[in-house]
N, C-alpha and C positions, 0 to 999 in steps of 0.2 A: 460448573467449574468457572472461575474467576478467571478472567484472562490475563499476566501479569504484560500489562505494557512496552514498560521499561526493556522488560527481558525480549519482547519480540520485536520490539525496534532496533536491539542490541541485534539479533539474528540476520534482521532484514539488512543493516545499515552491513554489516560482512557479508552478506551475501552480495551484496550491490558492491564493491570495495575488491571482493575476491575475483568476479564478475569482468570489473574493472571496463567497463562501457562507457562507464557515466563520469570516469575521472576530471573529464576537461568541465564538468558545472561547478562551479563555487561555495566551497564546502560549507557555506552559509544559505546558501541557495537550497543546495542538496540536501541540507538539513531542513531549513525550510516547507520542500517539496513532502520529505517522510513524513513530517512530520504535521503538515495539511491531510494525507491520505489516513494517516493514522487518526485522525481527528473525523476524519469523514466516512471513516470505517464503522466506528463505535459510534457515531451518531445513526450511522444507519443501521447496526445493530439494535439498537436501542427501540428506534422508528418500527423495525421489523416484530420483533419480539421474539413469539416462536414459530413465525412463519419462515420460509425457504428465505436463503440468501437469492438473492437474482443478481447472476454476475453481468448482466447488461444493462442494468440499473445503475448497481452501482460504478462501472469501467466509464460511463455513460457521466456520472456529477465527479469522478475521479478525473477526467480528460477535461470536462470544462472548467472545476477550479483551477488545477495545474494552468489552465491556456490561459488563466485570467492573470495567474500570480508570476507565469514567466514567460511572455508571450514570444518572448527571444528564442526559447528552447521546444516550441511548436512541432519542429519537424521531427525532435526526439522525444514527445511525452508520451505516445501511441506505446513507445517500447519501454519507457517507463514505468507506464501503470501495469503492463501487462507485466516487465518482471515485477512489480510488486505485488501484485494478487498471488503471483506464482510464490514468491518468498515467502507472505504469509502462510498460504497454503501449507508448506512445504513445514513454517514454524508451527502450524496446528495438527500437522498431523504428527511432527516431534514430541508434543508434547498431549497426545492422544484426546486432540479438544474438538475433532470435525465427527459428524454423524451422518453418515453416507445416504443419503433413500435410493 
């Protein structure tokens, strides 16, 4: 299954919005941040192939580019990344793309 991008970043970016935590980052910034995760998602999909995802891997190069690209918003990227693993999650298994072991 193809993963359509656009449509899961459209999920994520409502669910972050509905959420409403992250209001006070700058919706330049905020788009920025999704859309490095999202970038470093598929690259480590890619790196994996059909091996296990390892969510300490990747929470692990998720927290450090975020700290490099907004070193101001440090004390909130912990709960950042972690709602975004969670909103992905939550978009894969919407659209029935995760495979349990």
């Amino acid at each position: 299954m193809e993963l359509d991008i656009k449509e899961a970043r459209e999920y994520i970016v409502n669910q972050f919005r509905k959420q409403g935590d992250f209001d006070f980052i700058k919706p330049a910034d905020f788009d920025a941040m999704v859309d490095k995760l999202l970038e470093l998602d598929a690259a480590y999909l890619e790196e994996i192939g059909d091996e296990p995802y390892d969510e300490d891997v990747i929470y692990d190069r998720f927290y450090a580019a975020l700290s490099e690209q907004q070193p101001a918003l440090k004390t909130y990227l912990m709960r950042f990344v972690d709602d975004y693993m969670d909103f992905m999650e939550q978009y894969l298994v919407s659209v029935d793309a995760i495979e349990w072991e």
